[in-house]
Every structure is written in structure tokens, then in C-alpha cells.
C-alpha positions as CSV (number, residue, x, y, z in Angstrom):
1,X,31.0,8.3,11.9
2,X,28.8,7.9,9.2
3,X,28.6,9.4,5.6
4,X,25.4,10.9,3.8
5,X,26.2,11.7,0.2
6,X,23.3,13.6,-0.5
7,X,22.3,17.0,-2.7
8,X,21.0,20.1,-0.5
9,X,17.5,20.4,-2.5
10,X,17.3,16.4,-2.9
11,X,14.1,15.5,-1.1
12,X,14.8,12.4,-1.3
13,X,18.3,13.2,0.5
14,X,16.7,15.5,2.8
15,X,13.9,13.0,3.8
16,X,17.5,10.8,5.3
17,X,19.3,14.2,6.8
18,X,15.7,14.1,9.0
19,X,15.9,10.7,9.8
20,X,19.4,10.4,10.8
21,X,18.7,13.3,13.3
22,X,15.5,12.0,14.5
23,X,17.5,8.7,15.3
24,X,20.2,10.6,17.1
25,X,22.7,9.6,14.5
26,X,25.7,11.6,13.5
27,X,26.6,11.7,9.8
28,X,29.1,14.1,8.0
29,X,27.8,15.2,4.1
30,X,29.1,14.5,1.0
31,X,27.5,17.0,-1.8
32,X,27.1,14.9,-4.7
33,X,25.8,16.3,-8.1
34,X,23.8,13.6,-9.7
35,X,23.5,15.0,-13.2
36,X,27.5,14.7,-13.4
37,X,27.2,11.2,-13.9
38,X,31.1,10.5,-12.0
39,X,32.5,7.6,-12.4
40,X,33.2,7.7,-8.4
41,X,30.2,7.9,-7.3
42,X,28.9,5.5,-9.6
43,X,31.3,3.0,-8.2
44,X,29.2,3.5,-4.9
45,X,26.0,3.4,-6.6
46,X,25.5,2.0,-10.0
47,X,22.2,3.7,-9.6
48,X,23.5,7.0,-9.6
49,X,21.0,8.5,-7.6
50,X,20.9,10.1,-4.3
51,X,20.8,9.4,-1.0
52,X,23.8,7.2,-0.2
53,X,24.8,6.2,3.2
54,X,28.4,5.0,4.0
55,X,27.4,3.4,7.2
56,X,30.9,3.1,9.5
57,X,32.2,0.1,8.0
58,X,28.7,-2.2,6.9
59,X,29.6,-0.4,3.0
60,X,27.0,1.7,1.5
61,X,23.1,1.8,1.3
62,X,21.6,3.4,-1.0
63,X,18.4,4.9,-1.1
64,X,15.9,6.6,0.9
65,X,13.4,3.8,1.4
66,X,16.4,1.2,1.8
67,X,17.7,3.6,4.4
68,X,15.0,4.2,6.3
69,X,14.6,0.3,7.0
70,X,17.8,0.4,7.9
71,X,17.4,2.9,10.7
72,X,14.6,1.1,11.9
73,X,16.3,-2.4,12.0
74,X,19.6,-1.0,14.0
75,X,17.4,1.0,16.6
76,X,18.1,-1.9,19.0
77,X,22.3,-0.7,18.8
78,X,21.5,3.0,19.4
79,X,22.2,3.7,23.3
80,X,18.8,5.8,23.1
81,X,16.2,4.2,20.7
82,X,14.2,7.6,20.1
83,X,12.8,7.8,17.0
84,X,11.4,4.7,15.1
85,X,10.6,5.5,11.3
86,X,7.7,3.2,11.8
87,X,6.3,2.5,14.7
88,X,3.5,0.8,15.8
89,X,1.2,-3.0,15.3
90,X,2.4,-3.8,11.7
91,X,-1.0,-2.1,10.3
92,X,0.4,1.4,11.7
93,X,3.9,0.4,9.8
94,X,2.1,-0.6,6.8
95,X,0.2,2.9,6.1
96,X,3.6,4.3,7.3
97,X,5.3,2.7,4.2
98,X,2.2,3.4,2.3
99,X,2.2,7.0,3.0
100,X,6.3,7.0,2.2
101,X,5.5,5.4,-1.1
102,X,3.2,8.3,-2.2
103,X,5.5,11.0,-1.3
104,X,8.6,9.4,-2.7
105,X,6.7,8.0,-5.8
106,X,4.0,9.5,-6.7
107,X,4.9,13.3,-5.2
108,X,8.0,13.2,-6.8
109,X,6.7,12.2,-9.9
110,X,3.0,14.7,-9.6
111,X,5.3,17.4,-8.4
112,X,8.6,17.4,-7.2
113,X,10.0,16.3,-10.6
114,X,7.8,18.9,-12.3
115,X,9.3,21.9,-10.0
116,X,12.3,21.4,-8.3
117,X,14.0,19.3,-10.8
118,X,12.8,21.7,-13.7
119,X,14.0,24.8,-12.3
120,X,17.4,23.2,-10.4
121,X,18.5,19.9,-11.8
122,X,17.8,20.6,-15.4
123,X,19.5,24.0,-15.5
124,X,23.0,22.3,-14.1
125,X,22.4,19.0,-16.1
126,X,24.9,17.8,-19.1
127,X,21.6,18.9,-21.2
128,X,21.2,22.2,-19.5
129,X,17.9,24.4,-20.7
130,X,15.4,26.8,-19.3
131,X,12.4,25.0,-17.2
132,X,9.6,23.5,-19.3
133,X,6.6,25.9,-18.5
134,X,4.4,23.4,-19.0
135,X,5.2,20.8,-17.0
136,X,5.5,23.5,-14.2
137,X,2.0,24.8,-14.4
138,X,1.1,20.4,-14.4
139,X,3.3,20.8,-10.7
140,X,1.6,23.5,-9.5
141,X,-1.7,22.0,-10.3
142,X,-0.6,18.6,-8.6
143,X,1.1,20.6,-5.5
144,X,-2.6,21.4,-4.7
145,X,-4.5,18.1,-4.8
146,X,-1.7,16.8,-2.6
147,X,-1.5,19.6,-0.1
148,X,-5.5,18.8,0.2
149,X,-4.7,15.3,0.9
150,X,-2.1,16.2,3.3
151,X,-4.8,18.5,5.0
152,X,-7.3,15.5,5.2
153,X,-5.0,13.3,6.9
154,X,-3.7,15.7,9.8
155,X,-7.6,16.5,10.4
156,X,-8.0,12.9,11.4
157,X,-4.8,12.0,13.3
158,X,-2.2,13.5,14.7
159,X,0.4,12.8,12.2
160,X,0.1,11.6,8.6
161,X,0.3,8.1,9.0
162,X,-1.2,7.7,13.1
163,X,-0.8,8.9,16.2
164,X,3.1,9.2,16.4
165,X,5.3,10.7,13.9
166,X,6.9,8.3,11.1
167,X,9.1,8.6,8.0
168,X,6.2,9.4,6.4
169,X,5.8,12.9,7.8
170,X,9.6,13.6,6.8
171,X,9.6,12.0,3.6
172,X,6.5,14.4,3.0
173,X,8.3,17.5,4.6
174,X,11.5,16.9,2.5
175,X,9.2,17.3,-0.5
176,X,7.5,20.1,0.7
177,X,10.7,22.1,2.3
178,X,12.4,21.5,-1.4
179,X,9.8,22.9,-2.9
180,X,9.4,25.9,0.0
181,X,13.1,26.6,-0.6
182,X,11.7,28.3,-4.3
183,X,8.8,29.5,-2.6
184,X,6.6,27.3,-5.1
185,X,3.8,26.2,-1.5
186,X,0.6,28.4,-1.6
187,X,0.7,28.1,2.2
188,X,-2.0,30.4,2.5
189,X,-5.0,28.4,0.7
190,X,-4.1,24.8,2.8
191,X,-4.1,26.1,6.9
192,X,-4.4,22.5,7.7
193,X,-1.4,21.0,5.6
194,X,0.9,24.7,7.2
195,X,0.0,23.6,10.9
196,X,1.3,20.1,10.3
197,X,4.4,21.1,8.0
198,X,5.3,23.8,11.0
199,X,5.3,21.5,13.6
200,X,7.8,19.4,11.8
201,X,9.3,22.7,10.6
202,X,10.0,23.7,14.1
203,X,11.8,20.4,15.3
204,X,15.7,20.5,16.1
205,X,16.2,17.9,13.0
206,X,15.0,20.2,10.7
207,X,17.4,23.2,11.6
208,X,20.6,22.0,9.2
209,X,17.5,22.3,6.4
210,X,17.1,25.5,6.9
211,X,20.7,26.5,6.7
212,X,20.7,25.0,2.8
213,X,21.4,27.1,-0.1
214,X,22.4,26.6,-3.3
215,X,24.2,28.9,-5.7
216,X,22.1,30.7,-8.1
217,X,19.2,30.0,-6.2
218,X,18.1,32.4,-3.1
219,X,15.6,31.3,-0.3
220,X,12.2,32.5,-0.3
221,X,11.5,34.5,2.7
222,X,9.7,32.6,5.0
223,X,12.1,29.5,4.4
224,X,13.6,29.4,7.3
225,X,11.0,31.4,9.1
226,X,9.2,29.3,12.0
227,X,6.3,31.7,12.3
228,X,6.0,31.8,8.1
């Protein structure tokens, strides 16, 4: 069996626990703090950073994006080929990747980095201090240009990137359920981005998500609520 070494509020990580499922492919976790900098880890990834897939015995990948590929590349081995992180004529795949890109690049950085990191990663780091105000209210302000663009595409397709669900959609649903774990998503104002993220939401991959916690931090309320 495979091995994820991966962080619970990781969206990066949890973008991978989504795409293993999707695939049909069983994987036991590895919690790995990032921040701690151990030398063991590092031996696995130089990079230090998170996801890291111990694949049977092919060694490690690490990486989301790297991943991903990698999934898509060994769907021909898979008794049941299910999911395909990006389907369709290589113009679908390309605005697949494209959309991935945004999420993992420029989300994270607009966002992601602004919130989660400030309020989880920083407070456990070997630098620990309280969450930089600023650069929170930068997130939230962000958080709502990009929930608008993720409202524009579903009104146009059926997915984000066409008309069958890619990593796109859970690389953008990692970021989002990360962030809905603090109950930082003004669902409320953005009915078009909440219809898309519940119907990810309600998928049977997503369900381990919604089991996450993380010590000192609680769930919001409608975290793990399907009707939220």
C-alpha cells in the first residue's frame, strides 16, 4: 500500500488525499509537520514541503502537481480507471493544469498563505507569533475576487475547468475546505461558488476531510455539514 505524508489543514496535501480517492487508490497517512524542519523527512524531500507520496516500491514523489501527473500516467494499471485528473482533447487538460496552477499558485499565495498559514503554521513554527492582522484582512479581501472567479466559471460549465470534473476542482476545494475548516468562506455572498464547492463537498472522497481536526483548533460549524 501506498504512503501520503501529508498535514491535515495542508491544501496542498489535501488536494492528493482527494485524488487518491477519486482514483480508487488506497494510501495510509503519515502526519508530517513541515515547520519542524526533521532531518527524516528531509531525507525524503530535500524540499521539505508537503505532499509526499511513497508509492509501493517506485520511492517517493513529491508534490501535488508532480503527483497528480502521476495518477494520471498509471490509470492504465488501475483495474478500474475512474477518475482521470485531466481528462479530455489536450485543450481540456491544458485549462485543467491552468486552473491547478491558479489554485496552487496564485490562491495559495492571494489567500491560503495569508489565512491558513497565518493563523496555523505560524503559531506552531520554530518562529512562533500571533497572526499578522494585516496580511489577514489582504486574504480576506483576495478570498472574495477568487470566490467570484470560481462563481463565473461554474455558471459557464459544469465544472471549473469543462464538462467533467478534474484536479482542478479538488485542488480548488482543498483550498477552500482549509480555509472552511476556520470558518474564514463568506458562503453566503458567492451562491454560485457554495453550489459547486457542495457538490464536491458531498462526494465519498471528501468524507476522511471532514473527519480532520487539529489540536487547538476547533471546526466551524458547518464544516462538515453537507446542507451548510
Amino acid at each position: 500500500m501506498a504512503n501520503l505524508i501529508h498535514h491535515p489543514l495542508c491544501a496542498f496535501s489535501r488536494s492528493i488525499r482527494l485524488a487518491l480517492a477519486e482514483c480508487g487508490v488506497e494510501a495510509e497517512l503519515t502526519e508530517e509537520r513541515p515547520w519542524e524542519w526533521r532531518p527524516g523527512f528531509l531525507e525524503v524531500n530535500p524540499a521539505g514541503t508537503l505532499p509526499v507520496l511513497i508509492a509501493d516500491d517506485r520511492g517517493s514523489i513529491a508534490g501535488a502537481y508532480a503527483i497528480s501527473e502521476y495518477l494520471g500516467d498509471t490509470a492504465d494499471e488501475r483495474e478500474n480507471r475512474g477518475f482521470q485528473p485531466f481528462p479530455g482533447d489536450p485543450v481540456a487538460r491544458a485549462e485543467a493544469r491552468r486552473l491547478v496552477d491558479w489554485f496552487h499558485q496564485k490562491f495559495y499565495a492571494e489567500v491560503t498563505d495569508y489565512l491558513v498559514v497565518e493563523k496555523i503554521f505560524r503559531r506552531f513554527g520554530p518562529q512562533s507569533s500571533s497572526p499578522n492582522m494585516e496580511a489577514m484582512r489582504a486574504g480576506h479581501d483576495n478570498l472574495r475576487y477568487h470566490l467570484t472567479y470560481v462563481g463565473h466559471l461554474t455558471e459557464t460549465r459544469s465544472w471549473l475547468a469543462g464538462d467533467a470534473m478534474s484536479f482542478a476542482d479538488l485542488a480548488a476545494a482543498a483550498h477552500l475546505s482549509a480555509l472552511d475548516y476556520l470558518g474564514e468562506v463568506p458562503w453566503e455572498e458567492f451562491e454560485a461558488a457554495k453550489n459547486w464547492y457542495a457538490l464536491v463537498k458531498s462526494r465519498p472522497s471528501f468524507r476522511p476531510l471532514l473527519q480532520d481536526r487539529v489540536a487547538g483548533f476547533t471546526p466551524a460549524g458547518i464544516y462538515a455539514d453537507l446542507d451548510f
